[in-house]
Every structure is written in structure tokens, then in C-alpha cells.
N, C-alpha and C positions, 0 to 999 in steps of 0.2 A: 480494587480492580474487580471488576465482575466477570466471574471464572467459570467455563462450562469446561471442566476435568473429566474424562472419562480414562479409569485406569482399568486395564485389562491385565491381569497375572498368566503366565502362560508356563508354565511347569517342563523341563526334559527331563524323563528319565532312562536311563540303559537298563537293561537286564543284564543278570549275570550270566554267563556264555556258560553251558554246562558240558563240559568234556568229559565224562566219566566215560564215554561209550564215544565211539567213531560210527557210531550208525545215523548213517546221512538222513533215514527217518524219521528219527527220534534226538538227532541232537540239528540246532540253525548254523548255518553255514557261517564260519572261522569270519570275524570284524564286525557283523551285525549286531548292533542292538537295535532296542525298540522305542521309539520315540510318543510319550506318553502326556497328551494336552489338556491341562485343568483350564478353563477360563471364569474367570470371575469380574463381574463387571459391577462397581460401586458410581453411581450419579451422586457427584454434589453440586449444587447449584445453591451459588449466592447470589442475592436478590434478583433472580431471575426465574422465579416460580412458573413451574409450565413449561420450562424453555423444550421439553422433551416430550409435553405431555400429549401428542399424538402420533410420535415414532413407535415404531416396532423393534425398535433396537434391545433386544437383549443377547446372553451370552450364546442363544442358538443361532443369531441372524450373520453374524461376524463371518465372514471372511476369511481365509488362514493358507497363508504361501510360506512355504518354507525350505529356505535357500540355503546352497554350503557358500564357502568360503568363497569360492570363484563368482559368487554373486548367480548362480543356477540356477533355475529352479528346480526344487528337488518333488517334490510332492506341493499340490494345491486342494481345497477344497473350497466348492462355493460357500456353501454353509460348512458354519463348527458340528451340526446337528450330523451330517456326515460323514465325519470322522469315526474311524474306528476308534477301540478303545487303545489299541497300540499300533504304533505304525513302525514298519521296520526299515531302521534304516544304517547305512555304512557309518563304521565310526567315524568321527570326524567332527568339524570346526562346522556350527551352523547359525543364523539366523532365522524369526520369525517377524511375518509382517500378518498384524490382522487390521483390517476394515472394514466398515457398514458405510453403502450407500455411494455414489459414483461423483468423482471431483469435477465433473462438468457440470452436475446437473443443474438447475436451476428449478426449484419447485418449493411450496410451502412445508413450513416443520420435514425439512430433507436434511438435515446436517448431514455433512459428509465427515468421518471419522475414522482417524488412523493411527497408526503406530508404528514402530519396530523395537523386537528386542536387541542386546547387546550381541555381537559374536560370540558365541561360547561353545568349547571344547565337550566333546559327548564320547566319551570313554567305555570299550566293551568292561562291563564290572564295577564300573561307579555309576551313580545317580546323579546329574547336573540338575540348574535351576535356570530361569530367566524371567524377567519382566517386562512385559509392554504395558508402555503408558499411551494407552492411546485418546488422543484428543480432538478435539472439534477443529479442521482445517479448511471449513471456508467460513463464509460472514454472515451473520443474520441481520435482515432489517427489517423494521415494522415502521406503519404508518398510523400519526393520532391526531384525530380530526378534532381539534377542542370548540368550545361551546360556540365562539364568536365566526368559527365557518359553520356549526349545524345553523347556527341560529339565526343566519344571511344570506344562505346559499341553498341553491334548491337541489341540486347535485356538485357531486364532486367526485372525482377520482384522483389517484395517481400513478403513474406507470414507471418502475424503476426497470430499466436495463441495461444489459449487457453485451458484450462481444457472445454470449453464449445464448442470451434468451432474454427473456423478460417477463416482468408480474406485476399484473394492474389491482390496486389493492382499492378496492372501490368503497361505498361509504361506510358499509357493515365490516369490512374485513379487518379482523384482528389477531390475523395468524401471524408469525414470523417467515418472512421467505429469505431462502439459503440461496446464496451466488459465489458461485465459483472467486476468488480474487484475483480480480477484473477491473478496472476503472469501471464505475458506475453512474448510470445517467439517470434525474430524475426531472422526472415531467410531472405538474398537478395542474389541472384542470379544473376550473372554479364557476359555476354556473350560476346566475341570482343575478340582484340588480345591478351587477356589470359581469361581463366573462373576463376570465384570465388565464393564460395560460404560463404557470411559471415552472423555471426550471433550474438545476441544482447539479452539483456533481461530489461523488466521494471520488477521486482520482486513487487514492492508495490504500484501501478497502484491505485488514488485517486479518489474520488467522483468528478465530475465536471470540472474535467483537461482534457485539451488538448495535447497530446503527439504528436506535429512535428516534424516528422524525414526527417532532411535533406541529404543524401545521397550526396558524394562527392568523389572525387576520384583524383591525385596526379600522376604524372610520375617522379621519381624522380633517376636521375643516369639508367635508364629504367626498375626501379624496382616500382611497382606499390603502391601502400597506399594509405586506407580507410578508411573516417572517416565518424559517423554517430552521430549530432548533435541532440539533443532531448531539445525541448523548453517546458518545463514545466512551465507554464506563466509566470512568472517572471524571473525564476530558468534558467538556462542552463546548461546540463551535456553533456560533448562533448565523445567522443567514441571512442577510435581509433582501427582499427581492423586491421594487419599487413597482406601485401600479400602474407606471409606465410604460406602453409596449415597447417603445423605442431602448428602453434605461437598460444600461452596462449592466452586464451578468456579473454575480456577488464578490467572483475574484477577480474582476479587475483592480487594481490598484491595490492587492493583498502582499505583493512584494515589488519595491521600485527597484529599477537599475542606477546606481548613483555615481558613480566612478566607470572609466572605459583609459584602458591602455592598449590603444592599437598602435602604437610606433615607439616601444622600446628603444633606449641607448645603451644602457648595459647587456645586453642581450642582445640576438638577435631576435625578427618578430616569433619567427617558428617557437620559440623557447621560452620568451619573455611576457608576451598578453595576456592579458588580463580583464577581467570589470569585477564589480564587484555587486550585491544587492544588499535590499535594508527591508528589515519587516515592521512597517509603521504601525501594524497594527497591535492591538491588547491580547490576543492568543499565539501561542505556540505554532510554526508552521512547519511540516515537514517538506523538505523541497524532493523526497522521491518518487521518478515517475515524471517530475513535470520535464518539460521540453525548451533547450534551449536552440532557436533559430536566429540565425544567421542571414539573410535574406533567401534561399532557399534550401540553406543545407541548415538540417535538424540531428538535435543530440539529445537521445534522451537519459535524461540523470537516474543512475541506477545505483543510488548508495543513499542507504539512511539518515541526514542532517536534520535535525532540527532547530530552525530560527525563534530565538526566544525574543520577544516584545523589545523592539528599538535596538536589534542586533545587526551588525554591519556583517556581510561576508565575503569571501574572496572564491573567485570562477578562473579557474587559471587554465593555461592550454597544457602547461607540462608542470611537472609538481617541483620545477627549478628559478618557476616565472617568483616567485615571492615566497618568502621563508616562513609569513605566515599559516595557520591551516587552512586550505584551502579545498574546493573540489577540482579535481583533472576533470576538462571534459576533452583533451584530445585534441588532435591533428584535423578531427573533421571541419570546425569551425575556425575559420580563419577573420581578423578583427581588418579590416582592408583599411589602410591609410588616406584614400581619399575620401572617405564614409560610406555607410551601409544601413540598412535596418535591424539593430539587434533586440530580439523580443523573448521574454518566458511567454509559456503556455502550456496550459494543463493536456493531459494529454489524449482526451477525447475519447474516439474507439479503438483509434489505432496508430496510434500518435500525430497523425495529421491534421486532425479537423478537429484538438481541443480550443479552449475556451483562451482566450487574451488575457496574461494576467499584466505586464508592461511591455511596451514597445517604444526604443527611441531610434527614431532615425535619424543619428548624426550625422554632419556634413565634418568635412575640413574647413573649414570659414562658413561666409554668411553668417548665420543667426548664433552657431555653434562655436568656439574658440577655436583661433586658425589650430593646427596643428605643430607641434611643437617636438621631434626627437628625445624623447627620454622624459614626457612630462604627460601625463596621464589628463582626462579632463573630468572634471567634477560638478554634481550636482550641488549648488550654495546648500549649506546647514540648513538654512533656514527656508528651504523650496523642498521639501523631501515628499510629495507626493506626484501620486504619476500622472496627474494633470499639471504640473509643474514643470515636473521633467520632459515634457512634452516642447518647451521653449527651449530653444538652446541660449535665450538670454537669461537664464537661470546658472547656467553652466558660466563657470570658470579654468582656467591652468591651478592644478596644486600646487603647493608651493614648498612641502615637508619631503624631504629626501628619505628612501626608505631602500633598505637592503644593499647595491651597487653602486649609489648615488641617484638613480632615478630619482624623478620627484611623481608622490603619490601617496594615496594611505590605505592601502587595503587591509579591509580589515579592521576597518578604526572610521573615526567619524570626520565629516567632511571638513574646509571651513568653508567660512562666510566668505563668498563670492562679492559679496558688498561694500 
């Protein structure tokens, strides 16, 4: 894992209260001690050489609030460099927060970085301790333009943004820029013997990660293909964006909807609905952040799942609908018996206007299987993409009883409708 750690050490100490004399002069007023701040800042950076190399961040530029236990604030300082060398303060229970650099910002080589120490007790007569780990808490991303777009393209840019800002990393640029975590949009822009204009999305953008977008491009039969590699430190999720203006954006069909129980028998609906999704694909996906819609009521998935390659899951309304693990998404979305459109989708800028990742609009009959009291509808085994699932003559009734007797499999794989 590629780690940008920045640990800050932040020292308390009391003085000892000296009562030999009651002269209000000469001795600090009865529960004061003096609150005394070393900081020390060590960068390590594994294979990520540079990652700092034109911050200003050292142990004078930090930040320093320091709280009692009520969560107060007790004293601040913009800079560490204006602190005194003691600061006086009531005995008592305190925290420190220090940071470099503003959590909104959006701008090159800007890590935003932060910390808190422990609560800890600050006694007139003893000496206390504390540590802040402070660490890198938005994202960086870089853009790299390899040989087969310098080498066919007469310009090119890319512009990644934000709900907070944005930064066009054009052909020279080889800085890192820092975004807030944010759903993030990317546009690149390809000039030469054809234009294109593609585009890309990180949806759930980490603390501390490095987002490398390799940029690359293909001549193939003389029809053009482009793909954009994104190295999430360890992780690598590849991109493919067709030279088609018309062609489905890269997450479509990155998770299908395979199973739908909208008319529960053991249950009622309020308690009992369900669907479920499948990740067809060869990567890992995390479903936090995307949005599940309903034909106009949206819910956005705010819990860390990760779908490992050919994993079935379960989306359930109350955490009572099925005994497997499932996500709750709530009272908001309701599964209607006569049919409806139910879709994921990423979640854009502001959860409205992301990106289609499946959409099925089931009926009760017609093309879809009639509906059935207590029997869920499934996508055949053997139809598991969301051009598939798109027919409702792919779909069949389950037939494997699960939990109350319903029939259904969430959570498990479908059968063969055939």
C-alpha cells in the first residue's frame, strides 16, 4: 500500500505550582499549569518520491487548536511558529488538533493534513505526553500521457473536477493535484487525426490515495480505442472508453440487477423486499456512494461493501427482509407490485446526474414473469449481463425456498430460467 504518513509528536507539560510564598506576584494563580508544544514532523513516503516535493509543510507551518474536554476551544494558533514557548493553561482534561493546508481546497501539490491527539489529563505538578499522527486526508491525482497519445495527437488536455473546483492537467503537467473527497469527474480531451472527448469517474475518492491516470490510446483496423488506467496503490482498475461518441460510459454494466422481490408472502412488503446484484466483472467493486433509484425516489448507499468478481448480493428494505448479509437501504425505496424502473447509479455531483450503471424496468407480465405472492423474479444463470437483463424473457420465477418459505436466492446464484 502506498503510504503518505505524516506523524506529528506534540509534547504537554505542567509546571510545578510553587507555593513557598502567597505573593500573588511572584507565585501563578492556585490550578494553572503551562502547556509546553514540541512538534516534530518525519515524511515517509513509499514509492512515491516527490509526493511533498513542493509543499511548504514543515513543523513551523502546522496549525495548533487546543481543546478541553467539553470539546472548547481553549487556545489556537495559525502557525506553530507563534506559539510561545509556554502556554498557560487550567488544569484539566485536554486535546490537540494540528493541520497544514484547508480540507476544501482543490489546487496542485496542496495535501491537506491532519491529526488529533488522545484526551489526556494535565495535572498542576506532573508532566503529561501526547501524540498526533497526523496524516494526508484528501486524494491526490496525476495525469500520464504515454507515447501512443504524444505520438498522435497534436494536443490534449484533461480536466478532473469537483463539487469544490477543478484542475486541467494539460500536456506538460506533471504535478499532483489534491481534491477534497468528492465524487470525481474526469474529462480528456484528444486533438489529431480525430477529436474525442472522453470521460471517466472516481465516485468514492479515499483519504490518502494516489489516483494515476494513465492515458493511452490504440489504432486498431483504423478505428481508434481508449483506455484509462487508474492505480489505486495496490488496486488497479482499468477503463475502457470506446471511440464512439455515442458508446455507454465505462460503468455501465459494472454491476447487474439479477433477482427483485417486490411482493413478499412471508412478510409484509414494508419488511420483506428485496433485489439483489452481481459483479460480472474481474475487479473488486465497492458499491459506496452509488445510488439506488427507484423511478424517482433515490437512496444513496453510504456503507463500505466490497463485490469481489462473480459475487451475488443482497439490497434489502429492513435488515428482517432475509437472514442473509445484506445492505438496508430503507423505507425510502419502495419495490411497487405492478412494476417500476429500478436502477444503480454512480453518484455524479450530487447524487442526481451520475452515470447508469444497470437499469431494469420490470413489468408484472408482458415480457417480465407475471407476478407471483412470495416468489421473487430472476435473472437466468446464464443471461448475467445488463444487456440481458434488459429482456424480461431472460427472467424467470425462482424456484429454491429461502428463510419463511418464500421462494428466492439472495445472495447466491441464480438458476437457469431455461
Amino acid at each position: 500500500m502506498k503510504s503518505l504518513t505524516h506523524k506529528i509528536s506534540l509534547f504537554l507539560f505542567c509546571i510545578l505550582l510553587l507555593s513557598c510564598k502567597k505573593d500573588k506576584h511572584s507565585a501563578p494563580e492556585q490550578g494553572i499549569g503551562t502547556l509546553s508544544v514540541n512538534i516534530e514532523m518525519n515524511i515517509e513516503v513509499i514509492d512515491l518520491p516527490g509526493i511533498l516535493k513542493s509543499t511548504a509543510a514543515n513543523t513551523d507551518s502546522f496549525a495548533i487548536s487546543i481543546y478541553n474536554a467539553s470539546d472548547a476551544l481553549v487556545q489556537s494558533y495559525a502557525y506553530a511558529l507563534e506559539m510561545p514557548d509556554n502556554i498557560e493553561l487550567q488544569a484539566g482534561e485536554y486535546y490537540v488538533v494540528a493541520s497544514y493546508g484547508d480540507d476544501n481546497y482543490v489546487g496542485f501539490e496542496m495535501p491537506y493534513l491532519t491529526g488529533q491527539s488522545p484526551l489526556t489529563q494535565v495535572n498542576a505538578g506532573q508532566s503529561s505526553q501526547v501524540s498526533v499522527n497526523s496524516a494526508v486526508a484528501n486524494c491526490a491525482v496525476s495525469i500520464n500521457y504515454l507515447e501512443s497519445v504524444t505520438d498522435q495527437f497534436d494536443s490534449y488536455s484533461t480536466e478532473v473536477s469537483s463539487a469544490h473546483g477543478s484542475l486541467t492537467f494539460n500536456e506538460t503537467e506533471s504535478r499532483y493535484g489534491y481534491f477534497p473527497l468528492s465524487p470525481l469527474s474526469i474529462e480528456c480531451t484528444l486533438d489529431g487525426p480525430v477529436q474525442k472527448t472522453l470521460q471517466g469517474q472516481i465516485p468514492n475518492p479515499q483519504p490518502g490515495k494516489l489516483y494515476e491516470i494513465n492515458i493511452n490510446t490504440t489504432l486498431i483496423n483504423g478505428q481508434l480505442a481508449v483506455e484509462i488506467v487508474m492505480d489505486e496503490s495496490l488496486e488497479t482498475e482499468v477503463i475502457e472508453i470506446s471511440d464512439d461518441d455515442n458508446a455507454e460510459n465505462h460503468w455501465l454494466g459494472a454491476l447487474v440487477i439479477t433477482e427483485i422481490m417486490y411482493d413478499p408472502d412471508a412478510l409484509t412488503d414494508s419488511d420483506g423486499e428485496w433485489f439483489e446484484i452481481y459483479n460480472p466483472t474481474d475487479s473488486t467493486i465497492n458499491i459506496n456512494n452509488l445510488v439506488i433509484r427507484k423511478d424517482n425516489d433515490d437512496h444513496v448507499i453510504a456503507e463500505d461493501k466490497e463485490l469481489a468478481p462473480g459475487a451475488y448480493y443482497a439490497m434489502s428494505r429492513t435488515d428482517t427482509a432475509t437472514s442473509v448479509d445484506s445492505y438496508v437501504y430503507g423505507t425510502g425505496i419502495s419495490l411497487n407490485n405492478s412494476g417500476a424502473s429500478l436502477g444503480l447509479y454512480t453518484y455524479g455531483t450530487d447524487g442526481s446526474d451520475g452515470m447508469e450503471i444497470c437499469q431494469i424496468a420490470y413489468t408484472d407480465g408482458g415480457d417480465f414473469p407475471s407476478g407471483v405472492s412470495g416468489t421473487a423474479i430472476q435473472l437466468s444463470v446464464d443471461a448475467l449481463s445488463v444487456e440481458s437483463a434488459q429482456s424480461g424473457s431472460n427472467w424467470c420465477h425462482a424456484t429454491d425456498s429461502y428463510d419463511g418459505g418464500d421462494l428466492g436466492t439472495p445472495g447466491a446464484a441464480n438458476n437457469s430460467c431455461n
